[in-house]
C-alpha positions in Angstrom: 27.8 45.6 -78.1 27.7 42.9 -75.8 24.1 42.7 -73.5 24.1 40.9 -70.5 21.5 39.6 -67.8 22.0 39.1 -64.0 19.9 38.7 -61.0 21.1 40.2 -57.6 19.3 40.0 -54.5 17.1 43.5 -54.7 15.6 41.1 -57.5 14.6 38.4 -55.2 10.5 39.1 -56.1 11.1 39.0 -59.6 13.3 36.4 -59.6 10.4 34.5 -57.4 7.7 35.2 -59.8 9.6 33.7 -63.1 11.0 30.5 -61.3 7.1 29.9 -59.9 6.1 30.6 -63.8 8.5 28.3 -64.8 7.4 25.8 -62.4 3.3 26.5 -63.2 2.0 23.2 -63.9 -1.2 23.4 -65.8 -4.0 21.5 -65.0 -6.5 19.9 -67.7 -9.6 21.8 -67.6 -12.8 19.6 -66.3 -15.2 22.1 -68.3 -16.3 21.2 -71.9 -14.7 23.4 -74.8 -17.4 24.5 -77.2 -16.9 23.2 -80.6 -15.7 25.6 -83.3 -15.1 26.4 -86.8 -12.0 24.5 -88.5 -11.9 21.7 -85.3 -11.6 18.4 -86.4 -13.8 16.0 -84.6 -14.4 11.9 -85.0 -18.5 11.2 -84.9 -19.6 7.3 -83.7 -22.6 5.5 -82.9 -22.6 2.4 -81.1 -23.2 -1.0 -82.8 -22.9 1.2 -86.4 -19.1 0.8 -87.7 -20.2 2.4 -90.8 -21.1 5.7 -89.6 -17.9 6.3 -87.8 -16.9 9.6 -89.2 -14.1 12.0 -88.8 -14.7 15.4 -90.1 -13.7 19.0 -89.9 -16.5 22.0 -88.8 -16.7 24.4 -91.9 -16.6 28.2 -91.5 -20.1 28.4 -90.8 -19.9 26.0 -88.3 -21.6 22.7 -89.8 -20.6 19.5 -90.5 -22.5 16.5 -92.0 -22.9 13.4 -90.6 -24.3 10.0 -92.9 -28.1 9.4 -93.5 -29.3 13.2 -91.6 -26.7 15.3 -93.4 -25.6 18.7 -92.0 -26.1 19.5 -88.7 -24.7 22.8 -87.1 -22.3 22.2 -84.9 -20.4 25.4 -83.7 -21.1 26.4 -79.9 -22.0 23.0 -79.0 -20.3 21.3 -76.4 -19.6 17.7 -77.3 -22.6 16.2 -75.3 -24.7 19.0 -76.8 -23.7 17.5 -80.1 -23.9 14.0 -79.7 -27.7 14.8 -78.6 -28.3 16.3 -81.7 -26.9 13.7 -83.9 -28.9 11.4 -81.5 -32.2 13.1 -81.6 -31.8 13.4 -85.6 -31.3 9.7 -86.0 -33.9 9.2 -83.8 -36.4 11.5 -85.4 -35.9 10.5 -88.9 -36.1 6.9 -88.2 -32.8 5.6 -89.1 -31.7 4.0 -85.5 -34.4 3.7 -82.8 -32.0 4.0 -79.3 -28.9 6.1 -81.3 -25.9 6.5 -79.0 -23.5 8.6 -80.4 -20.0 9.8 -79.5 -18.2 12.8 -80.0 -14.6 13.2 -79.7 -12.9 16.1 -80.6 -9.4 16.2 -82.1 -8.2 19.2 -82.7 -9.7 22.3 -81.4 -8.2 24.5 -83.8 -10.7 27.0 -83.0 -9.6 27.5 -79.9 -5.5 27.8 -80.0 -3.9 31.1 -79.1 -0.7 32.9 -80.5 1.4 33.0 -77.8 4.2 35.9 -79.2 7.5 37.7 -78.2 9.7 37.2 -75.3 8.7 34.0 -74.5 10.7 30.6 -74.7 8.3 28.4 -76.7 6.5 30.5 -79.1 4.0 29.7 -80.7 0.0 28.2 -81.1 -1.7 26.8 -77.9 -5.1 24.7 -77.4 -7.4 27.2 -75.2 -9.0 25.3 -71.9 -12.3 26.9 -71.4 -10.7 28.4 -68.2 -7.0 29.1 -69.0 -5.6 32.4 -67.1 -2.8 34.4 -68.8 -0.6 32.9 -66.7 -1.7 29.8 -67.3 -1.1 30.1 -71.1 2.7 31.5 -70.4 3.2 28.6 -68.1 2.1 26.1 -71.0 4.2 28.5 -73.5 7.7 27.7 -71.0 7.6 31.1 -69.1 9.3 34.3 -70.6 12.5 34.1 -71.6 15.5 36.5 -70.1 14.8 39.3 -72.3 10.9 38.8 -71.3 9.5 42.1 -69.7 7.1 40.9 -66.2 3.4 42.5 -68.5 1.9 40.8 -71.0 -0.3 42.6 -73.3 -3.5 40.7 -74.9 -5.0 41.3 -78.0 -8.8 41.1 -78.0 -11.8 41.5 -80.4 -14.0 42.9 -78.9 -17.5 43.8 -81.0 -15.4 43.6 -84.1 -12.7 46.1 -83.0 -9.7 45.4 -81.2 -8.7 45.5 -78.1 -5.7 46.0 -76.0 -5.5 45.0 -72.3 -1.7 45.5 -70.8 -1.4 43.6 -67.6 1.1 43.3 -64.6 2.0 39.7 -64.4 3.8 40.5 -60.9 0.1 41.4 -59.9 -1.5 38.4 -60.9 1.0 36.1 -58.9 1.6 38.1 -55.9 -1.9 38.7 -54.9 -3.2 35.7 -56.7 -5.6 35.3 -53.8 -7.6 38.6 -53.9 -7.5 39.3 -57.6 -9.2 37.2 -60.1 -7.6 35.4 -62.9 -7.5 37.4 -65.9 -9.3 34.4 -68.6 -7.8 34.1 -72.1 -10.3 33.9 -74.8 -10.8 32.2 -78.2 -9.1 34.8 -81.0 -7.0 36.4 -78.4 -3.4 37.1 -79.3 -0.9 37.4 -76.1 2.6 39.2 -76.6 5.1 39.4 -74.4 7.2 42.8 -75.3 11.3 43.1 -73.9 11.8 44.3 -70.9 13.0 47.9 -70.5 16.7 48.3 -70.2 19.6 50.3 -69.2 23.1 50.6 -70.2 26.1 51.3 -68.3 29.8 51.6 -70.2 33.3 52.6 -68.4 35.2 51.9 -65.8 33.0 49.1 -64.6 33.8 45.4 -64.5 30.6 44.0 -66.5 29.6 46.8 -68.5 26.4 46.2 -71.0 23.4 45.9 -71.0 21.2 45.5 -68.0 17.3 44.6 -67.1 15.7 47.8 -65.7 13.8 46.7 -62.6 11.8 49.4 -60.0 13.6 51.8 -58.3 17.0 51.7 -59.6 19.3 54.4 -58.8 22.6 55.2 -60.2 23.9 53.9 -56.2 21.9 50.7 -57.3 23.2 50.1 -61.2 27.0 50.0 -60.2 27.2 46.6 -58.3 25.0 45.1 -61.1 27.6 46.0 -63.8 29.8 44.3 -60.8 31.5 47.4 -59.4 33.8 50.0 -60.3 37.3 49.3 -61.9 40.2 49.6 -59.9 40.8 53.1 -61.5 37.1 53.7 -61.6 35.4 56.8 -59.9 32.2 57.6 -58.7 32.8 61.1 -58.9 32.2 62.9 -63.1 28.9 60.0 -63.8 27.3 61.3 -66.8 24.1 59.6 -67.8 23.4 60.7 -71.8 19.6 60.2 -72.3 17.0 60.7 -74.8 14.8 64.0 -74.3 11.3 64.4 -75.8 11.9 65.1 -79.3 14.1 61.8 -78.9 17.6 64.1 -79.2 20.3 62.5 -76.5 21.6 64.6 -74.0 24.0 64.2 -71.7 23.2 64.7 -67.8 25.7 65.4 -65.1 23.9 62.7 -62.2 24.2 62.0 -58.4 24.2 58.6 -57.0 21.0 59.0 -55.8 19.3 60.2 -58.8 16.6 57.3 -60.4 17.6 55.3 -63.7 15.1 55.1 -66.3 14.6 53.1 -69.5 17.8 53.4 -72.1 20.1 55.3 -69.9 23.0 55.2 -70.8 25.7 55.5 -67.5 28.8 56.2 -68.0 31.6 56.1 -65.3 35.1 58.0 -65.4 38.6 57.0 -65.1 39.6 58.3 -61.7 43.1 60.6 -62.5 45.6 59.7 -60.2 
């Protein structure tokens, strides 16, 4: 069965929102990232070369650092951390002006599974204010088999989640409705989009993205118009009914098309 994709010009608005997704640069967030189990981070204090350190946080969200030992690290920003070590060397009487710097390397805590229809699958580093459509952006925009919602993964008090959103939503009234912010331990899946399938006496048949509104009036010139010995006239439309059995519907041209319909046109009889 061949499956096939086009855009036509009632799709101008989608067409719109994934060229501007595709086009979504991402800026680097100016807010500090909290630090996090599993990051990797390099520890250094000025004028002491021998306590440069790179280490990873353990699960309980400590690391330990020459001369002071462990210090809990987790939920500290960087500068929040480097006061710490600061204070500590201070405190104990190891260095009496300690200026320390904290670099993180990897913030493995906060990368997010980016999953499904989307071009570049995979793990991305969380800025502490990345949008969803921020994340997508970074991820190379959905693919052509990419549905326009996104559905988000959350725990939330130990149980999960779901949010579904309307990405159209997010980018067409950007201005009045606030980003929706990705979190650390979210998981963001982008399903197919819904389709519909139309066989016959058409010039492109397959399969087809199912956008708003379509009627049957609408799906012919996407499958590229009738056949020369096509006929609009005998359209049958077999679809599945609520105990999932196909049947098959005699249709008007006017009548809506909904997800996997199957159209198909007659041979006109000469």
């Amino acid at each position: 069965m061949r499956v096939t994709t086009r855009l036509h010009g009632y799709e101008k608005y989608y067409s719109l929102w994934l060229a501007l997704l595709l086009l979504a640069s991402i800026q680097p967030s100016t807010a500090a990232n909290n630090i996090g189990p599993d990051d990797v981070i390099r520890i250094s204090v000025y004028g002491y070369e021998d306590l440069k350190t790179e280490t990873s946080v353990s699960t309980d969200g400590r690391i330990t650092f020459p001369l002071i030992g462990e210090v809990e690290a987790s939920g500290k920003t960087s500068r929040e951390l480097e006061k710490a070590i600061a204070g500590s060397l201070i405190d104990k009487g190891f260095i009496q002006d300690a200026q320390v710097s904290v670099t993180v390397l990897e913030h493995i805590s906060q990368q997010i599974s980016v999953l499904g229809y989307i071009n570049k699958p995979g793990r991305y580093t969380l800025n502490s204010d990345s949008s969803v459509v921020d994340l997508i952006a970074m991820a190379g925009g959905i693919n052509d088999m990419g549905d326009s919602k996104a559905i988000i993964t959350r725990s939330v008090g130990g149980k999960l989640q779901k949010y579904e959103l309307n990405l159209r939503v997010y980018l067409e009234d950007a201005e009045s409705i606030p980003p929706f912010k990705i979190q650390q331990g979210d998981v963001v899946y982008l399903p197919k989009a819904p389709m519909f399938y139309i066989y016959g006496e058409v010039q492109h048949p397959g399969g087809y993205r199912l956008e708003p509104d379509i009627t049957v009036v609408k799906a012919l010139p996407i499958a590229g118009g009738l056949t020369l010995s096509g006929t609009e006239n005998g359209m049958v439309i077999k679809r599945k009914n609520e105990s999932g059995a196909l049947q098959e519907i005699d249709v008007d041209l006017s009548d809506a098309v909904l997800k996997d319909d199957v159209i198909y046109v007659d041979k006109r009889w000469f």
